[in-house]
C-alpha positions in Angstrom: 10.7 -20.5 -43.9 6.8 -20.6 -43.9 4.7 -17.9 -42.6 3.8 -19.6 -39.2 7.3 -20.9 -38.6 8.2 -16.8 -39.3 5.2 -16.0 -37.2 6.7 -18.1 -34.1 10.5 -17.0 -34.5 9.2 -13.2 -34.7 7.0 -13.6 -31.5 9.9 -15.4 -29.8 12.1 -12.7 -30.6 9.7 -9.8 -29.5 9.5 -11.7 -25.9 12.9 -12.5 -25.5 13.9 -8.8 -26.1 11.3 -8.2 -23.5 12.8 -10.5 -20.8 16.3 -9.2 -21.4 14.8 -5.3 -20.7 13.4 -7.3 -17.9 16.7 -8.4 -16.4 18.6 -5.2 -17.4 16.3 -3.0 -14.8 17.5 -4.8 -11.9 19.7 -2.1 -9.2 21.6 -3.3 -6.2 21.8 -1.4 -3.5 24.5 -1.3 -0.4 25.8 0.2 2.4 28.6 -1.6 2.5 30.1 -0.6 -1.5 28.9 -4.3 -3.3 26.2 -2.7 -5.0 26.1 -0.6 -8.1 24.8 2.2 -5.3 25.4 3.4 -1.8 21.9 5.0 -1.6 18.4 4.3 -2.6 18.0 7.2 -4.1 20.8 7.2 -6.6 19.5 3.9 -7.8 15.9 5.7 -8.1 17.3 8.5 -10.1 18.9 5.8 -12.8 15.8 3.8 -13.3 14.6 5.0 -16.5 11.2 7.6 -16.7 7.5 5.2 -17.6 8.7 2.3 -17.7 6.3 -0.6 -18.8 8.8 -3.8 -17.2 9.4 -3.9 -13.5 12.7 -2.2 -12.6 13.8 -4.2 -10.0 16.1 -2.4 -6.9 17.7 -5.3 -4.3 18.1 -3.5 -0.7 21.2 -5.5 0.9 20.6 -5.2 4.7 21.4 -2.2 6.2 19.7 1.2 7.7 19.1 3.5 4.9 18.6 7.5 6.6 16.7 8.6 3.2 13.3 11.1 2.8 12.7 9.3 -0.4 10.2 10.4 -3.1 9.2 7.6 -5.9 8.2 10.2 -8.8 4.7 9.8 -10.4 7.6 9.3 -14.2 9.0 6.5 -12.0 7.0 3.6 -12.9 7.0 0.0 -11.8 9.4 0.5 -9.3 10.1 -2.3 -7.1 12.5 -2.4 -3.6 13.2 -5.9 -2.7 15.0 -5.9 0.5 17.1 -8.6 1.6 14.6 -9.0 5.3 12.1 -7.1 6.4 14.3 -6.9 10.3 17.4 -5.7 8.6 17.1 -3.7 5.4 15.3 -0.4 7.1 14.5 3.1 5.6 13.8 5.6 8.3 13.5 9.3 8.2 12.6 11.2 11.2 10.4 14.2 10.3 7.8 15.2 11.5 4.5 17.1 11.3 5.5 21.2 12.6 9.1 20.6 12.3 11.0 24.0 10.8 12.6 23.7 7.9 15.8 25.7 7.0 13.1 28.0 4.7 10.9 29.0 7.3 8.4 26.9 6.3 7.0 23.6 8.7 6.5 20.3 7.6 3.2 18.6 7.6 1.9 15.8 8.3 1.4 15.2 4.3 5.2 16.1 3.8 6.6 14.3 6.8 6.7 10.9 5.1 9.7 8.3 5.0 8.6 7.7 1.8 6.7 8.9 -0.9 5.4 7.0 -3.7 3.7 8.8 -6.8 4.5 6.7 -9.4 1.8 3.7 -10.3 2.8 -0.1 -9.9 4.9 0.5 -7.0 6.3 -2.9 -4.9 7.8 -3.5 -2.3 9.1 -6.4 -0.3 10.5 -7.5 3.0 11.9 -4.3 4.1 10.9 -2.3 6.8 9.2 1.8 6.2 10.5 3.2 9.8 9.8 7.4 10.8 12.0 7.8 14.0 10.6 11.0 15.1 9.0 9.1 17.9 5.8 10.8 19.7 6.4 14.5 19.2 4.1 14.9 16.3 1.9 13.0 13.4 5.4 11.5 11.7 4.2 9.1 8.3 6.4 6.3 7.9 4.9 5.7 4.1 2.8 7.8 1.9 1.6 6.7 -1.2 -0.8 8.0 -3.7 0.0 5.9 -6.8 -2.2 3.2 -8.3 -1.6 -0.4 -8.3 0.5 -0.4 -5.6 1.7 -3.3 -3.5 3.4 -4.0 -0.4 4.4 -7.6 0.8 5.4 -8.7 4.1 7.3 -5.0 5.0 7.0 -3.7 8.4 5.6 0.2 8.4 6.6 1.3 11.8 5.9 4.7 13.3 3.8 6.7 16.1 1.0 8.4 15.1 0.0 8.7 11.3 1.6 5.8 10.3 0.6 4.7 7.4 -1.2 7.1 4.8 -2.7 5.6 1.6 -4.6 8.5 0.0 -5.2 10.6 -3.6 -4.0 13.0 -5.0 -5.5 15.2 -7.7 -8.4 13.0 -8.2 -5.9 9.9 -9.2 -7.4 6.9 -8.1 -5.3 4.8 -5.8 -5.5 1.2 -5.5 -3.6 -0.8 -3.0 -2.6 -4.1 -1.7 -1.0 -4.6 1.6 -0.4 -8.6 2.4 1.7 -9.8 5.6 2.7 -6.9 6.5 3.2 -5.6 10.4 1.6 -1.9 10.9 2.3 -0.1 14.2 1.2 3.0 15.6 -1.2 4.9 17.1 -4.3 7.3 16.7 -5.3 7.1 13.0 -2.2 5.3 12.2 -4.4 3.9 9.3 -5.6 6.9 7.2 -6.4 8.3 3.9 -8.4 8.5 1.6 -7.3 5.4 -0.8 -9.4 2.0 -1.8 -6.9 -0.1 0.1 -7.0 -3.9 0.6 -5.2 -5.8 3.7 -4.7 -9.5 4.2 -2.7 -11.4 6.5 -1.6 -8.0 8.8 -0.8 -7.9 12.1 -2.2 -4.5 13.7 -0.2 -3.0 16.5 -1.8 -0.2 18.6 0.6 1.5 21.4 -1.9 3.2 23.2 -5.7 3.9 23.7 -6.4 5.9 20.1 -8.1 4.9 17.0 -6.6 2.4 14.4 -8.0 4.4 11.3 -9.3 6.9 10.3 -10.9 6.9 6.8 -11.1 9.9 4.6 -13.2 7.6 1.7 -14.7 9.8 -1.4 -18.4 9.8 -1.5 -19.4 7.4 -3.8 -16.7 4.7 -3.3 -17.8 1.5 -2.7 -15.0 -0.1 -0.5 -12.5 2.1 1.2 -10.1 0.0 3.3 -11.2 -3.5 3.8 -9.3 -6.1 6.4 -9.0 -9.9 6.1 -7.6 -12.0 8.0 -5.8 -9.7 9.9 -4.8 -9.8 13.8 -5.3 -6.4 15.6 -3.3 -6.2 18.8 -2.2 -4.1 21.6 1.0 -3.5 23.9 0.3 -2.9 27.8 -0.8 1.2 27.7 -3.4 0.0 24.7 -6.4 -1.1 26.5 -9.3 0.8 24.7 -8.9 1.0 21.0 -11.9 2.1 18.2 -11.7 0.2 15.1 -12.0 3.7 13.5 -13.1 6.9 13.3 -14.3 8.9 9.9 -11.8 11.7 8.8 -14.2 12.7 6.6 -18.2 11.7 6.4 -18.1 9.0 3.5 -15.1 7.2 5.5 -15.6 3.3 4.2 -13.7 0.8 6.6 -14.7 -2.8 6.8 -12.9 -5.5 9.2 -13.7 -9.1 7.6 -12.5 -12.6 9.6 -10.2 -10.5 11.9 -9.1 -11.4 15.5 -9.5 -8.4 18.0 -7.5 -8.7 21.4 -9.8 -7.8 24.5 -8.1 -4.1 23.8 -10.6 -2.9 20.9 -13.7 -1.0 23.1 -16.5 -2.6 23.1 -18.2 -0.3 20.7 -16.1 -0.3 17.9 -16.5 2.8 16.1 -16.4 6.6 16.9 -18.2 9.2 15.1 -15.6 11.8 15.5 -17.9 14.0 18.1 -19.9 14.5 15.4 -23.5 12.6 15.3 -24.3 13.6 11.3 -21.0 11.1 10.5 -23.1 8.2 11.6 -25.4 9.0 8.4 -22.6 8.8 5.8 -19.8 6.6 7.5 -20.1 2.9 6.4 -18.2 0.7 9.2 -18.9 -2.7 9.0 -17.7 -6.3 10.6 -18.0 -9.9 9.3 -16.8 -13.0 11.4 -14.9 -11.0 13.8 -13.0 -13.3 15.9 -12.0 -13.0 19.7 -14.0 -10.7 21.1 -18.2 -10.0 21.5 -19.6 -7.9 18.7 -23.2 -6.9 20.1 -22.2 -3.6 22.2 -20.7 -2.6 18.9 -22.4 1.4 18.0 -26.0 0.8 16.4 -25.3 3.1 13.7 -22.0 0.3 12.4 -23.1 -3.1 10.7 -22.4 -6.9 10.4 -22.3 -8.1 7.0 -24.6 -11.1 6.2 -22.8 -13.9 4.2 -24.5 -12.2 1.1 -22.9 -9.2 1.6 -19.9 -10.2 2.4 -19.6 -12.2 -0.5 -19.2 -8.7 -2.4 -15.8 -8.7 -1.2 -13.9 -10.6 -3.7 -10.1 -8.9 -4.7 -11.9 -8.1 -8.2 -14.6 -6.1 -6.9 -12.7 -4.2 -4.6 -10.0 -3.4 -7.4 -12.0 -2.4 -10.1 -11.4 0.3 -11.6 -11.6 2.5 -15.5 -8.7 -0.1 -16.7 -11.0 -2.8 -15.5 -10.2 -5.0 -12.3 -6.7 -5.1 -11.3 -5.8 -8.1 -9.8 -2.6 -7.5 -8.2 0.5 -9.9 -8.2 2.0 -10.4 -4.3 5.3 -11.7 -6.0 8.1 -9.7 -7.2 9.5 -12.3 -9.4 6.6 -13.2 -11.5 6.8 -12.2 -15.5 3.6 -10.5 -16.4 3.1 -9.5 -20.0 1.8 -6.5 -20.1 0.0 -4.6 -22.6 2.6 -4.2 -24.4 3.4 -7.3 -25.2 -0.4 -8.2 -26.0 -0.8 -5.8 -28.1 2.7 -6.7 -29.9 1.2 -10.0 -30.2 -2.2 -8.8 -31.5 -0.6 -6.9 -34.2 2.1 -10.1 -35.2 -1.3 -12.4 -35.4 -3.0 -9.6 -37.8 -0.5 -9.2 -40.1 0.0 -13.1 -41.0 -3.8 -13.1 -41.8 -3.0 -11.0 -44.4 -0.6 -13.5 -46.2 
Protein backbone atom coordinates (compact mmCIF):
# COMPACT_ATOMS: atom_id res chain seq x y z
CA UNK A 1 0.00 0.00 0.00
CA UNK A 2 1.48 3.52 -0.72
CA UNK A 3 1.49 6.31 1.73
CA UNK A 4 -1.50 8.26 0.15
CA UNK A 5 -3.54 5.15 -0.50
CA UNK A 6 -2.69 4.52 3.59
CA UNK A 7 -3.36 8.17 4.06
CA UNK A 8 -7.06 7.87 2.49
CA UNK A 9 -7.97 4.37 4.14
CA UNK A 10 -6.85 5.92 7.67
CA UNK A 11 -8.98 9.13 7.17
CA UNK A 12 -11.86 6.98 5.99
CA UNK A 13 -11.68 4.92 8.93
CA UNK A 14 -11.35 7.90 11.48
CA UNK A 15 -14.74 9.32 9.86
CA UNK A 16 -16.56 6.32 9.65
CA UNK A 17 -15.87 5.55 13.42
CA UNK A 18 -17.16 9.06 13.83
CA UNK A 19 -20.53 8.48 11.96
CA UNK A 20 -21.20 5.20 13.82
CA UNK A 21 -20.68 7.27 17.46
CA UNK A 22 -23.03 9.46 15.42
CA UNK A 23 -25.80 6.93 15.00
CA UNK A 24 -25.15 5.24 18.41
CA UNK A 25 -26.36 8.64 20.35
CA UNK A 26 -29.73 8.44 19.07
CA UNK A 27 -32.61 7.88 22.24
CA UNK A 28 -36.35 7.18 21.58
CA UNK A 29 -38.60 8.31 23.76
CA UNK A 30 -42.42 7.15 24.43
CA UNK A 31 -45.30 7.28 26.42
CA UNK A 32 -46.75 4.58 25.07
CA UNK A 33 -43.57 1.67 26.02
CA UNK A 34 -41.92 1.66 21.98
CA UNK A 35 -39.09 3.53 23.05
CA UNK A 36 -35.91 2.63 24.86
CA UNK A 37 -37.59 5.29 27.63
CA UNK A 38 -40.92 6.27 29.17
CA UNK A 39 -39.48 9.71 30.22
CA UNK A 40 -37.29 12.41 28.84
CA UNK A 41 -35.44 12.50 31.52
CA UNK A 42 -34.24 8.98 31.80
CA UNK A 43 -33.11 9.29 28.24
CA UNK A 44 -31.17 12.68 29.46
CA UNK A 45 -29.56 10.86 32.20
CA UNK A 46 -28.06 8.01 29.66
CA UNK A 47 -26.67 10.40 27.16
CA UNK A 48 -23.11 10.38 27.91
CA UNK A 49 -21.22 13.63 29.92
CA UNK A 50 -19.34 16.39 26.89
CA UNK A 51 -20.04 14.89 24.20
CA UNK A 52 -18.49 16.35 20.87
CA UNK A 53 -21.33 14.37 18.22
CA UNK A 54 -25.02 15.29 18.54
CA UNK A 55 -26.88 12.85 20.79
CA UNK A 56 -29.90 12.67 19.13
CA UNK A 57 -33.44 11.99 21.53
CA UNK A 58 -36.76 11.31 19.13
CA UNK A 59 -39.97 12.59 21.32
CA UNK A 60 -42.87 10.19 19.95
CA UNK A 61 -46.06 12.30 20.40
CA UNK A 62 -47.41 12.51 23.66
CA UNK A 63 -47.65 15.04 26.77
CA UNK A 64 -44.53 14.68 28.79
CA UNK A 65 -45.33 16.30 32.73
CA UNK A 66 -41.38 16.77 33.29
CA UNK A 67 -39.35 19.94 35.14
CA UNK A 68 -36.48 19.11 33.10
CA UNK A 69 -32.86 20.33 33.58
CA UNK A 70 -30.30 19.80 30.40
CA UNK A 71 -26.89 19.88 32.59
CA UNK A 72 -24.17 22.34 31.51
CA UNK A 73 -21.89 18.19 31.21
CA UNK A 74 -24.78 17.45 28.83
CA UNK A 75 -23.59 18.60 25.52
CA UNK A 76 -25.08 18.64 22.11
CA UNK A 77 -28.21 17.47 23.16
CA UNK A 78 -30.88 17.38 20.73
CA UNK A 79 -34.96 16.65 21.28
CA UNK A 80 -36.62 15.96 18.00
CA UNK A 81 -40.21 15.62 18.56
CA UNK A 82 -42.43 13.83 16.31
CA UNK A 83 -44.88 17.56 15.79
CA UNK A 84 -44.61 20.50 17.30
CA UNK A 85 -49.00 20.05 18.22
CA UNK A 86 -48.46 16.72 19.69
CA UNK A 87 -45.18 15.94 21.41
CA UNK A 88 -45.55 18.64 24.52
CA UNK A 89 -43.49 19.14 27.67
CA UNK A 90 -45.35 21.09 30.24
CA UNK A 91 -44.64 21.75 33.83
CA UNK A 92 -46.79 24.01 35.85
CA UNK A 93 -44.71 25.99 38.39
CA UNK A 94 -44.62 28.92 39.03
CA UNK A 95 -42.85 32.12 40.38
CA UNK A 96 -43.97 32.17 44.64
CA UNK A 97 -45.12 28.72 44.58
CA UNK A 98 -44.04 26.73 48.13
CA UNK A 99 -42.10 24.13 47.87
CA UNK A 100 -42.16 21.10 50.25
CA UNK A 101 -38.80 22.85 51.90
CA UNK A 102 -40.16 26.04 52.75
CA UNK A 103 -38.50 27.68 50.23
CA UNK A 104 -40.61 29.48 46.94
CA UNK A 105 -39.91 29.20 43.56
CA UNK A 106 -38.80 31.99 41.31
CA UNK A 107 -39.33 33.12 38.42
CA UNK A 108 -35.58 31.92 37.45
CA UNK A 109 -36.48 28.33 38.84
CA UNK A 110 -39.96 28.10 37.58
CA UNK A 111 -38.97 26.90 34.08
CA UNK A 112 -40.37 23.83 32.06
CA UNK A 113 -37.12 23.52 30.99
CA UNK A 114 -33.74 24.25 31.67
CA UNK A 115 -30.97 24.12 29.38
CA UNK A 116 -27.17 24.61 30.63
CA UNK A 117 -25.40 22.61 28.47
CA UNK A 118 -23.95 24.29 25.04
CA UNK A 119 -25.17 23.18 21.52
CA UNK A 120 -28.60 22.47 22.64
CA UNK A 121 -31.54 21.67 19.73
CA UNK A 122 -34.51 21.25 19.50
CA UNK A 123 -37.24 20.57 17.05
CA UNK A 124 -40.96 20.51 16.47
CA UNK A 125 -42.07 20.00 19.92
CA UNK A 126 -43.87 22.26 21.86
CA UNK A 127 -42.15 24.02 25.63
CA UNK A 128 -45.78 24.43 27.47
CA UNK A 129 -45.84 26.00 31.57
CA UNK A 130 -49.54 25.30 32.56
CA UNK A 131 -49.58 27.36 35.63
CA UNK A 132 -51.78 29.72 33.68
CA UNK A 133 -51.93 33.57 34.98
CA UNK A 134 -51.22 33.29 38.74
CA UNK A 135 -47.59 34.21 38.55
CA UNK A 136 -44.35 34.83 36.10
CA UNK A 137 -44.41 30.82 35.01
CA UNK A 138 -41.08 30.25 32.22
CA UNK A 139 -41.95 27.77 29.74
CA UNK A 140 -38.08 27.55 28.59
CA UNK A 141 -34.93 28.79 30.24
CA UNK A 142 -31.82 28.56 28.67
CA UNK A 143 -28.37 29.87 29.35
CA UNK A 144 -26.15 27.59 27.19
CA UNK A 145 -24.30 28.74 24.08
CA UNK A 146 -24.99 27.80 20.63
CA UNK A 147 -28.26 26.95 21.19
CA UNK A 148 -31.04 26.30 18.64
CA UNK A 149 -34.66 26.04 18.52
CA UNK A 150 -36.61 25.21 15.21
CA UNK A 151 -40.14 25.41 14.52
CA UNK A 152 -41.22 24.55 18.50
CA UNK A 153 -44.08 26.29 20.06
CA UNK A 154 -42.94 28.03 23.66
CA UNK A 155 -46.31 28.62 25.13
CA UNK A 156 -46.93 30.19 28.54
CA UNK A 157 -48.43 33.51 30.33
CA UNK A 158 -46.21 35.77 31.50
CA UNK A 159 -42.31 35.28 31.41
CA UNK A 160 -42.40 33.00 28.68
CA UNK A 161 -39.50 32.67 27.23
CA UNK A 162 -36.17 33.50 29.11
CA UNK A 163 -32.84 33.45 27.13
CA UNK A 164 -30.20 34.86 29.61
CA UNK A 165 -26.45 34.24 31.30
CA UNK A 166 -25.31 32.76 33.71
CA UNK A 167 -21.93 33.28 35.43
CA UNK A 168 -20.72 35.55 32.73
CA UNK A 169 -21.20 32.47 30.05
CA UNK A 170 -21.95 33.97 26.86
CA UNK A 171 -25.17 32.77 25.37
CA UNK A 172 -25.88 32.63 21.84
CA UNK A 173 -29.11 31.66 20.30
CA UNK A 174 -31.19 30.89 17.35
CA UNK A 175 -34.88 30.74 17.41
CA UNK A 176 -36.38 30.09 13.54
CA UNK A 177 -40.20 29.31 12.96
CA UNK A 178 -41.04 29.09 16.03
CA UNK A 179 -44.64 30.37 17.72
CA UNK A 180 -43.97 32.40 21.15
CA UNK A 181 -47.01 33.33 23.29
CA UNK A 182 -47.48 35.24 26.33
CA UNK A 183 -47.64 38.21 27.87
CA UNK A 184 -45.76 41.10 29.73
CA UNK A 185 -42.00 40.55 29.08
CA UNK A 186 -42.74 37.16 27.75
CA UNK A 187 -39.41 37.90 25.82
CA UNK A 188 -36.64 38.52 28.42
CA UNK A 189 -33.14 38.07 29.39
CA UNK A 190 -30.21 38.96 29.12
CA UNK A 191 -28.85 36.65 26.01
CA UNK A 192 -27.62 37.70 22.33
CA UNK A 193 -30.61 36.04 20.72
CA UNK A 194 -31.55 35.85 17.07
CA UNK A 195 -35.30 35.29 15.73
CA UNK A 196 -36.44 34.60 12.18
CA UNK A 197 -39.53 33.48 10.74
CA UNK A 198 -41.64 33.84 14.52
CA UNK A 199 -44.96 34.40 14.97
CA UNK A 200 -45.45 36.71 18.24
CA UNK A 201 -48.51 36.21 20.26
CA UNK A 202 -49.46 38.75 22.87
CA UNK A 203 -52.70 37.89 25.21
CA UNK A 204 -53.19 41.10 26.64
CA UNK A 205 -52.03 44.89 26.68
CA UNK A 206 -48.24 44.28 28.31
CA UNK A 207 -44.88 44.45 26.81
CA UNK A 208 -43.39 41.77 24.37
CA UNK A 209 -39.80 42.03 25.83
CA UNK A 210 -37.97 43.09 28.01
CA UNK A 211 -34.22 43.07 27.51
CA UNK A 212 -31.75 42.79 30.28
CA UNK A 213 -28.58 43.20 27.43
CA UNK A 214 -24.91 43.60 29.10
CA UNK A 215 -23.31 46.93 28.54
CA UNK A 216 -21.15 46.62 25.84
CA UNK A 217 -23.05 44.03 23.63
CA UNK A 218 -23.60 44.95 20.40
CA UNK A 219 -26.89 43.07 19.40
CA UNK A 220 -29.11 41.78 22.15
CA UNK A 221 -32.31 40.20 20.56
CA UNK A 222 -32.76 40.98 16.99
CA UNK A 223 -36.23 40.00 14.98
CA UNK A 224 -36.52 39.22 11.26
CA UNK A 225 -39.13 38.50 9.54
CA UNK A 226 -41.22 37.82 12.23
CA UNK A 227 -45.23 38.51 12.62
CA UNK A 228 -46.16 40.03 16.00
CA UNK A 229 -49.87 39.51 16.77
CA UNK A 230 -52.54 39.96 19.23
CA UNK A 231 -55.81 37.97 20.54
CA UNK A 232 -59.00 40.31 21.27
CA UNK A 233 -57.92 41.71 25.10
CA UNK A 234 -54.39 42.69 23.37
CA UNK A 235 -54.97 46.01 21.87
CA UNK A 236 -52.03 48.17 23.21
CA UNK A 237 -48.71 46.28 23.14
CA UNK A 238 -44.92 48.07 23.54
CA UNK A 239 -42.38 46.45 21.48
CA UNK A 240 -40.36 46.44 24.74
CA UNK A 241 -39.24 47.75 27.68
CA UNK A 242 -35.47 47.71 29.17
CA UNK A 243 -35.08 45.27 32.26
CA UNK A 244 -31.92 46.71 32.65
CA UNK A 245 -30.36 50.08 31.09
CA UNK A 246 -28.19 48.56 28.22
CA UNK A 247 -31.40 46.41 27.04
CA UNK A 248 -30.55 45.95 23.07
CA UNK A 249 -33.80 44.88 21.04
CA UNK A 250 -34.01 45.43 17.40
CA UNK A 251 -37.32 44.46 15.17
CA UNK A 252 -36.05 44.17 11.38
CA UNK A 253 -38.77 43.54 8.31
CA UNK A 254 -41.45 42.55 10.90
CA UNK A 255 -45.33 42.96 10.49
CA UNK A 256 -47.04 44.60 13.52
CA UNK A 257 -50.96 44.18 13.82
CA UNK A 258 -52.80 47.54 14.65
CA UNK A 259 -52.30 46.13 18.49
CA UNK A 260 -48.53 47.38 19.04
CA UNK A 261 -49.07 51.28 20.58
CA UNK A 262 -48.21 53.73 18.55
CA UNK A 263 -45.03 54.56 20.36
CA UNK A 264 -43.29 51.46 20.51
CA UNK A 265 -41.09 51.46 23.32
CA UNK A 266 -41.35 52.12 27.20
CA UNK A 267 -38.68 53.33 29.31
CA UNK A 268 -39.68 51.49 32.31
CA UNK A 269 -40.81 54.85 34.31
CA UNK A 270 -37.57 55.65 34.23
CA UNK A 271 -36.34 58.61 31.86
CA UNK A 272 -32.28 57.89 32.32
CA UNK A 273 -33.08 54.24 30.32
CA UNK A 274 -33.71 56.25 27.25
CA UNK A 275 -29.76 57.18 27.38
CA UNK A 276 -28.54 53.59 27.44
CA UNK A 277 -31.47 51.49 25.89
CA UNK A 278 -30.86 50.89 22.15
CA UNK A 279 -34.42 50.00 20.45
CA UNK A 280 -34.39 50.18 16.95
CA UNK A 281 -36.78 49.30 13.76
CA UNK A 282 -35.99 48.62 10.05
CA UNK A 283 -38.84 48.09 7.39
CA UNK A 284 -41.44 47.58 9.85
CA UNK A 285 -44.43 46.37 8.00
CA UNK A 286 -48.27 47.02 8.74
CA UNK A 287 -48.43 49.67 10.84
CA UNK A 288 -47.01 53.75 10.86
CA UNK A 289 -43.70 54.10 12.48
CA UNK A 290 -43.47 58.09 12.99
CA UNK A 291 -45.31 58.35 16.57
CA UNK A 292 -42.72 55.77 17.57
CA UNK A 293 -40.75 57.49 21.19
CA UNK A 294 -37.98 60.00 19.90
CA UNK A 295 -35.45 58.50 22.10
CA UNK A 296 -35.89 54.69 19.68
CA UNK A 297 -34.39 54.63 16.04
CA UNK A 298 -34.89 53.43 12.41
CA UNK A 299 -32.01 51.83 11.02
CA UNK A 300 -30.81 53.27 7.59
CA UNK A 301 -30.03 50.52 5.01
CA UNK A 302 -26.35 50.98 6.12
CA UNK A 303 -27.01 50.12 9.39
CA UNK A 304 -29.00 47.55 8.97
CA UNK A 305 -26.74 45.87 6.76
CA UNK A 306 -24.65 45.22 10.14
CA UNK A 307 -27.12 42.56 10.74
CA UNK A 308 -25.84 39.65 9.05
CA UNK A 309 -26.19 36.00 11.22
CA UNK A 310 -22.13 36.33 11.46
CA UNK A 311 -22.00 39.48 13.03
CA UNK A 312 -24.61 38.89 15.42
CA UNK A 313 -23.01 35.39 16.39
CA UNK A 314 -19.59 36.29 16.84
CA UNK A 315 -18.10 35.46 19.56
CA UNK A 316 -14.19 34.30 21.32
CA UNK A 317 -14.57 30.83 19.12
CA UNK A 318 -15.16 33.14 16.20
CA UNK A 319 -18.69 33.50 14.44
CA UNK A 320 -20.97 30.65 14.95
CA UNK A 321 -23.08 30.12 12.25
CA UNK A 322 -25.72 27.89 13.52
CA UNK A 323 -27.23 24.86 11.63
CA UNK A 324 -31.39 24.94 11.62
CA UNK A 325 -31.29 21.16 10.78
CA UNK A 326 -31.04 18.31 13.07
CA UNK A 327 -29.97 15.86 10.57
CA UNK A 328 -26.96 17.58 9.03
CA UNK A 329 -23.29 15.90 9.75
CA UNK A 330 -20.97 18.65 10.84
CA UNK A 331 -17.37 17.76 11.45
CA UNK A 332 -16.40 19.23 14.26
CA UNK A 333 -13.12 20.07 15.67
CA UNK A 334 -12.52 17.02 16.33
CA UNK A 335 -12.49 15.69 13.33
CA UNK A 336 -10.39 18.66 11.81
CA UNK A 337 -7.95 18.46 13.94
CA UNK A 338 -7.81 14.45 13.45
CA UNK A 339 -7.40 15.27 9.90
CA UNK A 340 -4.75 17.98 10.45
CA UNK A 341 -2.62 15.72 12.41
CA UNK A 342 -3.21 12.43 9.55
CA UNK A 343 -2.06 15.24 6.79
CA UNK A 344 1.22 16.08 9.07
CA UNK A 345 2.40 12.95 9.71
CA UNK A 346 2.46 11.76 5.83
CA UNK A 347 4.70 14.89 5.19
CA UNK A 348 7.03 13.34 7.16
CA UNK A 349 7.42 10.12 4.95
Amino acid sequence: MSKFEFVIAFLFLALNVQCAQHQQGDLIVAKDGTGEFDTIQEALNSAPNNSVVPIRIYIKSGEYFEKLIVPAEKTQIHFIGADKTSTIINYDDYSGKLLPNGLNLTTGTSYTVLVRGNDFYAEDLTFLNSAGTIAQAVALHVVADRVVVNNCNIIANQDTLYPTIESDRPSRQYYKDCFIEGTTDFIFGAATALFENCVIQCLKNSYITAASTPEGNGFGFVFKNCSLLGNEDATSVYLGRPWRPWARTVFMHTTMDSHIHPAGWHNWNNPDNEDTAFYAEYMTHGVDVTERVAWSKQLTDTEAELYTMENIFAGEDGSWLPNSSANVFRLDYLNVMLIVAVLAVSLLF
